[in-house]
N, CA, C and O atoms as CSV, one atom per row, in Angstrom:
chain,resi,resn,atom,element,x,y,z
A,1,UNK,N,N,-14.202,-34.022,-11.460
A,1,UNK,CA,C,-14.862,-33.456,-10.296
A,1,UNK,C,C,-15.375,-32.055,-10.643
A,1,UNK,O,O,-14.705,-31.266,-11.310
A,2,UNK,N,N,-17.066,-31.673,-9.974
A,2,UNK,CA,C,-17.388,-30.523,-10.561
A,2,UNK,C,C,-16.858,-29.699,-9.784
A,2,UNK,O,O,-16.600,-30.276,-8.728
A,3,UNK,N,N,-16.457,-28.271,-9.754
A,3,UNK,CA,C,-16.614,-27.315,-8.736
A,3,UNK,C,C,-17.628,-26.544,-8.308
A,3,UNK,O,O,-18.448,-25.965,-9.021
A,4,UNK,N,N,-17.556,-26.545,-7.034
A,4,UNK,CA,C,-18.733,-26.102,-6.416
A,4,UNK,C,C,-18.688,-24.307,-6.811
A,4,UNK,O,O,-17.785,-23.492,-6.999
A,5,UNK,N,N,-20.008,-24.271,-6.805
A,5,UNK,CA,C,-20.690,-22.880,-7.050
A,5,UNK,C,C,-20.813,-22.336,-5.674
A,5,UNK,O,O,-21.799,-22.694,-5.031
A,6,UNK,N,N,-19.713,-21.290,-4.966
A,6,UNK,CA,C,-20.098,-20.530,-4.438
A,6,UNK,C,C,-20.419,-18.728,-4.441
A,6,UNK,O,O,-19.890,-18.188,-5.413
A,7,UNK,N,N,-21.014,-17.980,-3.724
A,7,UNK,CA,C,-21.346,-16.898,-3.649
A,7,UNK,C,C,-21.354,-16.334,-2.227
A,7,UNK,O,O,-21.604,-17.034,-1.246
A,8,UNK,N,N,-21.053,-14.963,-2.167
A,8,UNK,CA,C,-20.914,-14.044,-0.964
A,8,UNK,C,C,-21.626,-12.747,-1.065
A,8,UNK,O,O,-20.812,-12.205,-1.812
A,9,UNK,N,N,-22.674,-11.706,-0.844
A,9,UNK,CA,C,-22.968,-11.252,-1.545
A,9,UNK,C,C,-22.932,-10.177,0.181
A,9,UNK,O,O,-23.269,-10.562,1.301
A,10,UNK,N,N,-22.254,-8.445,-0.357
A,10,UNK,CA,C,-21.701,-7.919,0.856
A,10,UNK,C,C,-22.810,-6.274,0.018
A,10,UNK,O,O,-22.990,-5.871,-1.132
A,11,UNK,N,N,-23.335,-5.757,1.610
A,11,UNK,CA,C,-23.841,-4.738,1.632
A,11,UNK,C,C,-22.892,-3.380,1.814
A,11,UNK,O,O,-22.331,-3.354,2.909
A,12,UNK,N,N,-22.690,-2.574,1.194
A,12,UNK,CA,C,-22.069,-1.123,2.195
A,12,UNK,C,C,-22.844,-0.231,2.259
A,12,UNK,O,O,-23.091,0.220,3.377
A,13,UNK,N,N,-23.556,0.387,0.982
A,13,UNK,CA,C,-24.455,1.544,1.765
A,13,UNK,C,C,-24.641,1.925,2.564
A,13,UNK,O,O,-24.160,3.056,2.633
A,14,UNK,N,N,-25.282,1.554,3.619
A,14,UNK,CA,C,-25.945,2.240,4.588
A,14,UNK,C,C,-25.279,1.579,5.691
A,14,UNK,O,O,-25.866,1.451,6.765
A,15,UNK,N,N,-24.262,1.208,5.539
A,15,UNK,CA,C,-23.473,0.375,6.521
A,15,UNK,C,C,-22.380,1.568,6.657
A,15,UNK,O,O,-22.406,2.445,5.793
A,16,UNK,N,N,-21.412,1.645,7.708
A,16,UNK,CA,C,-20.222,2.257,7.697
A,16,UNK,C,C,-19.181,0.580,7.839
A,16,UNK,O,O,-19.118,0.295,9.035
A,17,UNK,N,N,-18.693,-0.109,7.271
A,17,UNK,CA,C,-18.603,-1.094,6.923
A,17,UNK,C,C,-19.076,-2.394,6.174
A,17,UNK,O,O,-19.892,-3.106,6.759
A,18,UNK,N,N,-18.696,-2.704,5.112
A,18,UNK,CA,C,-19.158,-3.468,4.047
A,18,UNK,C,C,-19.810,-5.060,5.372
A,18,UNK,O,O,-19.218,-5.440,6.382
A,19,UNK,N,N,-20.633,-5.396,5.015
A,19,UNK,CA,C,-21.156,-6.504,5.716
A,19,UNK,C,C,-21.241,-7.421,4.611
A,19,UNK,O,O,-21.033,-7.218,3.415
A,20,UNK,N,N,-21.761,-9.009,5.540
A,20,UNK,CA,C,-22.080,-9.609,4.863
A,20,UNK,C,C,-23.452,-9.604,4.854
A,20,UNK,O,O,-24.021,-9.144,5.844
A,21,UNK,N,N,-24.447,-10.254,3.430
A,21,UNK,CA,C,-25.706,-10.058,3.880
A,21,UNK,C,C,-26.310,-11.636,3.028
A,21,UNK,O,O,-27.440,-12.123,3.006
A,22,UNK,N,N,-25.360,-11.982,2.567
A,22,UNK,CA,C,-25.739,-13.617,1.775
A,22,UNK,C,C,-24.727,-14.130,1.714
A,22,UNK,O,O,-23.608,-13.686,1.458
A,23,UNK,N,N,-25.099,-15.159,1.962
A,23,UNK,CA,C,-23.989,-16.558,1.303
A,23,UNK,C,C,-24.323,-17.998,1.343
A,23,UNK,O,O,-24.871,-18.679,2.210
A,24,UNK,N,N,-23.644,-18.402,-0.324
A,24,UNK,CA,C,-24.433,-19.880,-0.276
A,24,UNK,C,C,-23.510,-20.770,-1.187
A,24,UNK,O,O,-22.504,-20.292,-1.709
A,25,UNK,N,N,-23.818,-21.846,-1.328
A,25,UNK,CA,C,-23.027,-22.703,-2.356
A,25,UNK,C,C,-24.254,-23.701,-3.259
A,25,UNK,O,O,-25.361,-24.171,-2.996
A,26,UNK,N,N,-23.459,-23.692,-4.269
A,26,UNK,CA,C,-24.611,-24.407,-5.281
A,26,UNK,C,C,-25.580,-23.865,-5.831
A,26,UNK,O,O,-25.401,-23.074,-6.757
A,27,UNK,N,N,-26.727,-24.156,-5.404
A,27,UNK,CA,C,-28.280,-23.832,-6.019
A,27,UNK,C,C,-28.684,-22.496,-5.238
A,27,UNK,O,O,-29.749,-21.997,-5.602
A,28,UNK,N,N,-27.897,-21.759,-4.084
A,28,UNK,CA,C,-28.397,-21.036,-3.113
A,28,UNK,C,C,-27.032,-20.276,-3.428
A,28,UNK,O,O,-26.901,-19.433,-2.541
A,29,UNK,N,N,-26.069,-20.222,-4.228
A,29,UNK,CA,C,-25.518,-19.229,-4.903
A,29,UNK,C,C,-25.455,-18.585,-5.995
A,29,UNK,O,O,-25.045,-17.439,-6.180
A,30,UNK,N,N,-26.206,-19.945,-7.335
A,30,UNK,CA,C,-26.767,-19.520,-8.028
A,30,UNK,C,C,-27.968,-18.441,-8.260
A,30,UNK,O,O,-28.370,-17.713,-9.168
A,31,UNK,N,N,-28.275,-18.730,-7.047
A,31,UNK,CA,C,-30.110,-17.713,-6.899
A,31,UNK,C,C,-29.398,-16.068,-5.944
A,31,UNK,O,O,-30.044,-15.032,-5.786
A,32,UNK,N,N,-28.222,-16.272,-5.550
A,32,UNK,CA,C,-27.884,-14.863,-5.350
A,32,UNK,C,C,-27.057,-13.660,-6.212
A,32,UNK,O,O,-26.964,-12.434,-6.254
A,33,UNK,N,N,-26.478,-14.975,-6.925
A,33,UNK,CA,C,-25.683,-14.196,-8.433
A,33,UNK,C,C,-27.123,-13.895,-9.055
A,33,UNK,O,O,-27.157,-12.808,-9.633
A,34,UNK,N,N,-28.154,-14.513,-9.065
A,34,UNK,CA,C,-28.829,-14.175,-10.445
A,34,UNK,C,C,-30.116,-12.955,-10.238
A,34,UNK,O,O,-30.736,-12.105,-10.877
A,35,UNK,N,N,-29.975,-13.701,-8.524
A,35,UNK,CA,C,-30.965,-12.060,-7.866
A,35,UNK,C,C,-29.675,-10.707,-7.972
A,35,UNK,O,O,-30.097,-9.562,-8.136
A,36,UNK,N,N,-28.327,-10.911,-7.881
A,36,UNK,CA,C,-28.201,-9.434,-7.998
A,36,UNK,C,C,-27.928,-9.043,-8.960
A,36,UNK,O,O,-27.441,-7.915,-9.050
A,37,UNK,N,N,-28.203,-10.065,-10.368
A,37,UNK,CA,C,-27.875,-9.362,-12.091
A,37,UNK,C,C,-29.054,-8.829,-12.097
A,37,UNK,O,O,-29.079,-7.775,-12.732
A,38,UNK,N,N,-29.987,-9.124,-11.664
A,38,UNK,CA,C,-31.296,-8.702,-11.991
A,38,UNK,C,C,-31.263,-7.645,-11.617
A,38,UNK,O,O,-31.345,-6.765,-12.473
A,39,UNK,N,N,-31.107,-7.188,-9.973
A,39,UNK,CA,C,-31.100,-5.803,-9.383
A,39,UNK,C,C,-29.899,-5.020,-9.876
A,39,UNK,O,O,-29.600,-4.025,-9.217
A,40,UNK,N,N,-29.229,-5.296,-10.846
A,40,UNK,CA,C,-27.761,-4.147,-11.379
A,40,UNK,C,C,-26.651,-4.710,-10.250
A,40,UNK,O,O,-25.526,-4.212,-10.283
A,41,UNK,N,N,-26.866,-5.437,-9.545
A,41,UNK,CA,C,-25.479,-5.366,-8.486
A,41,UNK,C,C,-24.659,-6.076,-9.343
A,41,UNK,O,O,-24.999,-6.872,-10.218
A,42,UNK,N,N,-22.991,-5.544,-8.854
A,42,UNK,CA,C,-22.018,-5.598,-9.940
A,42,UNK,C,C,-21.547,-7.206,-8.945
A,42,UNK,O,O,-21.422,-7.284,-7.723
A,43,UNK,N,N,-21.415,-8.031,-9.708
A,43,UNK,CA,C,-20.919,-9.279,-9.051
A,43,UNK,C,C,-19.439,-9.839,-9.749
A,43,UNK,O,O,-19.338,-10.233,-10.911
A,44,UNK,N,N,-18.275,-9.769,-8.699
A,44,UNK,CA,C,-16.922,-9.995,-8.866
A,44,UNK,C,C,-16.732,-11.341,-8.432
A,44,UNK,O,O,-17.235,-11.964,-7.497
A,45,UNK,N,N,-15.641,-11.757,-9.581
A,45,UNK,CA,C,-15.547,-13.418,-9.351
A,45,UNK,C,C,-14.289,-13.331,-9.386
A,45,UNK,O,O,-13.652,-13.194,-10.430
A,46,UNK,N,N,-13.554,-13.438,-7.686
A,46,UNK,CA,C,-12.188,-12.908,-7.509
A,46,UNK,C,C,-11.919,-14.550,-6.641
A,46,UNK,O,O,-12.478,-14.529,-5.545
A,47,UNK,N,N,-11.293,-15.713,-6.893
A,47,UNK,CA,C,-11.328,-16.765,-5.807
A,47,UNK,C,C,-11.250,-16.576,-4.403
A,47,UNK,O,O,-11.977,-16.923,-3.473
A,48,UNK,N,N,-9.535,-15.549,-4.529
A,48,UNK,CA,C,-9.074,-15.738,-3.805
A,48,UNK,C,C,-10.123,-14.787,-1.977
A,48,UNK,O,O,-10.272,-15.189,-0.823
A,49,UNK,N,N,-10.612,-13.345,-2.797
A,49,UNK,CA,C,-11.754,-12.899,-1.858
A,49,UNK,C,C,-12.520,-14.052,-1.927
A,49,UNK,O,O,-12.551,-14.529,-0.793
A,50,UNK,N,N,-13.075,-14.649,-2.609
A,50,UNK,CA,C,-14.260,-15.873,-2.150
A,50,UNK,C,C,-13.800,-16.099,-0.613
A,50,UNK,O,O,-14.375,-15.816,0.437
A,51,UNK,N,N,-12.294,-16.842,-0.922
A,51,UNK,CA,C,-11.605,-17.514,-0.384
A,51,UNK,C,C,-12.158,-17.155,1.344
A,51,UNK,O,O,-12.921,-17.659,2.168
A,52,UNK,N,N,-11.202,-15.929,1.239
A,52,UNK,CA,C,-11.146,-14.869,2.393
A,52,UNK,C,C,-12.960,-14.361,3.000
A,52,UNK,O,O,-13.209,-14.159,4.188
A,53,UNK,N,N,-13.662,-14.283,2.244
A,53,UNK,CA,C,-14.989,-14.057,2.816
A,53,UNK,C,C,-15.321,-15.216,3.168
A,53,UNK,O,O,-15.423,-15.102,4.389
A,54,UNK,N,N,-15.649,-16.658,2.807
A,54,UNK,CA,C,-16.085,-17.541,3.268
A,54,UNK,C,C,-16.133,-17.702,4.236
A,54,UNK,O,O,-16.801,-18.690,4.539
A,55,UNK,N,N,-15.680,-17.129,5.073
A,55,UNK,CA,C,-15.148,-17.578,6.515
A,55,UNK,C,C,-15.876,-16.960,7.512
A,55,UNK,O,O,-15.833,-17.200,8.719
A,56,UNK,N,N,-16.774,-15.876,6.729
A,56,UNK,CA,C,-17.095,-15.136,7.968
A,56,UNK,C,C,-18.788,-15.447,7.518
A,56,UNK,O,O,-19.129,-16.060,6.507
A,57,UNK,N,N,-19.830,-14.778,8.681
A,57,UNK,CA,C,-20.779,-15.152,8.827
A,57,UNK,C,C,-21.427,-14.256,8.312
A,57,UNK,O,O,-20.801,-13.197,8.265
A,58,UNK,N,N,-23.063,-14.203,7.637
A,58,UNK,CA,C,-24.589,-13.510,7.337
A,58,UNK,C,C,-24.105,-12.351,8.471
A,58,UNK,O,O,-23.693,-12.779,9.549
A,59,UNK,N,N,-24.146,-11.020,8.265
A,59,UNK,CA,C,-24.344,-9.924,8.934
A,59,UNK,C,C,-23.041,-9.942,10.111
A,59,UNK,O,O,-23.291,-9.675,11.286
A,60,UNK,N,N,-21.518,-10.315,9.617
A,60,UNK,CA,C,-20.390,-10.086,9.905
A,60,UNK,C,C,-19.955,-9.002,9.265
A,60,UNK,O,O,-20.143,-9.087,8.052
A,61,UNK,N,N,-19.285,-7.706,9.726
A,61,UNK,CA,C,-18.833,-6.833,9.083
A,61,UNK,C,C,-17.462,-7.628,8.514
A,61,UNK,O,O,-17.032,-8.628,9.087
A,62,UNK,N,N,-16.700,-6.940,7.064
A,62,UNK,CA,C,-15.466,-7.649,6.882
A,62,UNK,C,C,-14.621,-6.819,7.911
A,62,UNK,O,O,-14.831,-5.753,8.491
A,63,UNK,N,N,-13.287,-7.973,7.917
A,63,UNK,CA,C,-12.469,-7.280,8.759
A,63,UNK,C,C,-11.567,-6.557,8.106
A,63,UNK,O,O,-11.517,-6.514,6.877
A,64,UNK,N,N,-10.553,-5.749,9.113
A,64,UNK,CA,C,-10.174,-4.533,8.540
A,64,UNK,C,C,-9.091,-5.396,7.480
A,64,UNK,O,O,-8.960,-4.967,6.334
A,65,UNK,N,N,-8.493,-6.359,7.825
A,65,UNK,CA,C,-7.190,-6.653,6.506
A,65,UNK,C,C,-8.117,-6.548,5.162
A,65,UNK,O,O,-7.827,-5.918,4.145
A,66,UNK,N,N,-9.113,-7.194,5.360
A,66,UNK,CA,C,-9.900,-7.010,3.746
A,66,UNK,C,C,-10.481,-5.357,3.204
A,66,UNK,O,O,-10.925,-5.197,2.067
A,67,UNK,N,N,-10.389,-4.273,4.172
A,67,UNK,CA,C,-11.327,-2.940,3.723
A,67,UNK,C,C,-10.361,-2.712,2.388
A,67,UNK,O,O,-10.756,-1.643,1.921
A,68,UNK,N,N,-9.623,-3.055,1.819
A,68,UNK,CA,C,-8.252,-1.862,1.091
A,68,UNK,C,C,-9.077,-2.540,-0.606
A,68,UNK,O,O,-9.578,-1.912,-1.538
A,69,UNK,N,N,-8.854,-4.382,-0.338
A,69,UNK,CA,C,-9.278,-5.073,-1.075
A,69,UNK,C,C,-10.860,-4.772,-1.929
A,69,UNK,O,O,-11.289,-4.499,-3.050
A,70,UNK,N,N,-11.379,-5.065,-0.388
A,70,UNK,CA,C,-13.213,-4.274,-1.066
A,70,UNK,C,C,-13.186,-3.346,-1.447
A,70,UNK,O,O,-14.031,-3.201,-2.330
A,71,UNK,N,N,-12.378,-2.168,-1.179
A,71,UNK,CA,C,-12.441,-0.660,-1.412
A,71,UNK,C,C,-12.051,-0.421,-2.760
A,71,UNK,O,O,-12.329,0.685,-3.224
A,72,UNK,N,N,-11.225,-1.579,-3.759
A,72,UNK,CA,C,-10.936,-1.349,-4.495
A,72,UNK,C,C,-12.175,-2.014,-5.400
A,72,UNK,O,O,-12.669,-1.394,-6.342
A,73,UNK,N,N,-12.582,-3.243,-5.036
A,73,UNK,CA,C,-13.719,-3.694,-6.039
A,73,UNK,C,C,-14.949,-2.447,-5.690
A,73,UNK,O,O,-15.600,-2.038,-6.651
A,74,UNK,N,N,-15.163,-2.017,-4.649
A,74,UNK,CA,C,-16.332,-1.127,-4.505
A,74,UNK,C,C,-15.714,0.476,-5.658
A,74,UNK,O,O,-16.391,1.073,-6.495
A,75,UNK,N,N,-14.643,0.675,-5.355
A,75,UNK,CA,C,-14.863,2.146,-6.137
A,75,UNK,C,C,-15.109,1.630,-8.142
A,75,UNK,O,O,-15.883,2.322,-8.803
A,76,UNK,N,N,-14.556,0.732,-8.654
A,76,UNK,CA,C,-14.688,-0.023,-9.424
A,76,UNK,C,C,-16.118,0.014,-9.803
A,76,UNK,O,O,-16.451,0.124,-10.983
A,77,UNK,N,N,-17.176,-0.095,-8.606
A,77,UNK,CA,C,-18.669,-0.386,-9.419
A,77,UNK,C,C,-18.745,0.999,-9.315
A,77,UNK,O,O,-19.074,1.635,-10.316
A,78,UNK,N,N,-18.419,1.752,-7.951
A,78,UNK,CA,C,-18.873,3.626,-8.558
A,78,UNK,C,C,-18.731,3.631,-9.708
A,78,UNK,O,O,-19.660,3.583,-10.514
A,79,UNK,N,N,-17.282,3.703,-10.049
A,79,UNK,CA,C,-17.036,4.426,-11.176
A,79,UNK,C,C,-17.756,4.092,-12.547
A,79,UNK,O,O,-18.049,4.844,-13.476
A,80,UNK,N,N,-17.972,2.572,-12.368
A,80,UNK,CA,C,-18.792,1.873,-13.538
A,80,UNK,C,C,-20.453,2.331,-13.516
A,80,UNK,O,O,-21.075,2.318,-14.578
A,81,UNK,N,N,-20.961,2.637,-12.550
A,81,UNK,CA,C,-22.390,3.116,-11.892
A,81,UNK,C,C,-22.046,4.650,-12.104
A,81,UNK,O,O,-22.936,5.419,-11.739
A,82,UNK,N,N,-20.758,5.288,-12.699
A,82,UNK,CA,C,-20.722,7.000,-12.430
A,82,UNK,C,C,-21.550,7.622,-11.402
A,82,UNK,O,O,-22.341,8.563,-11.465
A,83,UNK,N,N,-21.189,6.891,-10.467
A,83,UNK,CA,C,-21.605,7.561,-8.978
A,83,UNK,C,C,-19.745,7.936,-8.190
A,83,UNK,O,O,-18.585,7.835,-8.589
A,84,UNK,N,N,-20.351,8.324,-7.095
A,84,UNK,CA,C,-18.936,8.492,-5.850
A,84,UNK,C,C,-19.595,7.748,-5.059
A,84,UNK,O,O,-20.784,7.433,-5.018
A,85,UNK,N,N,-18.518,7.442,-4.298
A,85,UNK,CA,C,-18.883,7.091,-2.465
A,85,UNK,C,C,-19.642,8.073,-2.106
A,85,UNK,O,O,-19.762,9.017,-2.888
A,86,UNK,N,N,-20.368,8.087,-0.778
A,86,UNK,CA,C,-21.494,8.704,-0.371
A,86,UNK,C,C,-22.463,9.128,-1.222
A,86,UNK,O,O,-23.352,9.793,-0.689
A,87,UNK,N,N,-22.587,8.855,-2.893
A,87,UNK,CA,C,-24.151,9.138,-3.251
A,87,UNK,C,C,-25.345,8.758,-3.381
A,87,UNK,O,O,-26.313,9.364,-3.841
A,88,UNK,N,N,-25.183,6.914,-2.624
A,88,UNK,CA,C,-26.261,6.463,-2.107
A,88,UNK,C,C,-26.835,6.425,-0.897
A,88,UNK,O,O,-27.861,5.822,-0.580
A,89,UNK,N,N,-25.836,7.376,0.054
A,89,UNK,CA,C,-26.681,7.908,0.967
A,89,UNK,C,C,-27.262,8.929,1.090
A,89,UNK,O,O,-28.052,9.148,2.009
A,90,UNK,N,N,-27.000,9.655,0.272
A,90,UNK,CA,C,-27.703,11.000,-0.209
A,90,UNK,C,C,-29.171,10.954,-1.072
A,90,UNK,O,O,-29.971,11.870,-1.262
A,91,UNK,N,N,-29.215,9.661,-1.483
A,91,UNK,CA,C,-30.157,9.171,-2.224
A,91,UNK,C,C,-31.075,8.524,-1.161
A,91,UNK,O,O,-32.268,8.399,-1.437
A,92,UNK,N,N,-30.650,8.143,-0.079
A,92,UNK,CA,C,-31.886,7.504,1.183
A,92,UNK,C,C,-32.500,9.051,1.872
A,92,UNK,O,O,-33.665,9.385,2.090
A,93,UNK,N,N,-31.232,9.788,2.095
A,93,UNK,CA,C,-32.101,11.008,3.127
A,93,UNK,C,C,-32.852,11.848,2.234
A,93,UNK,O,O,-33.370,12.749,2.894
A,94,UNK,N,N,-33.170,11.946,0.832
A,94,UNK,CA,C,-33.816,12.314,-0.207
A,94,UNK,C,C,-35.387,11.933,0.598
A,94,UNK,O,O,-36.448,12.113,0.000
């Protein structure tokens, strides 16, 4: 049996909460992993968050049990991006 290809793909920037802003399985997760290698977005292949995001809907903020979780994959791409929190909003009011 194959396993299915899914994807979740969550905004924070300009959000004061990480949202959701894609999600798909198969051929329509493939095309969101490969749209955000293209754009630099850092894409984490954690099941068990799969797990836990699946559940929620296109433009659902996550809920608070998950902020600690994201907070840790998000400072992870700062630090890999050598940015901080808040320097892509400093980069919009530019």
């Amino acid at each position: 049996m194959t396993q299915r290809l899914q994807a979740i793909a969550l905004e924070y920037g300009p959000n004061t909460v990480p949202i959701v802003v894609a999600k798909g399985d198969d051929a329509v997760a493939a095309m969101i992993v490969e749209e955000a290698r293209k754009q630099g977005v850092y894409v984490s292949e954690d099941p068990q968050l799969l797990a836990l995001l699946s559940r929620l809907n296109v433009d659902d903020e996550i809920p608070t049990e998950l902020y600690t979780t994201v907070a840790v994959i998000l400072s992870w791409v700062y630090w890999l991006k050598g940015m901080r929190p808040g320097d892509e909003k400093a980069d919009q009011a530019s």
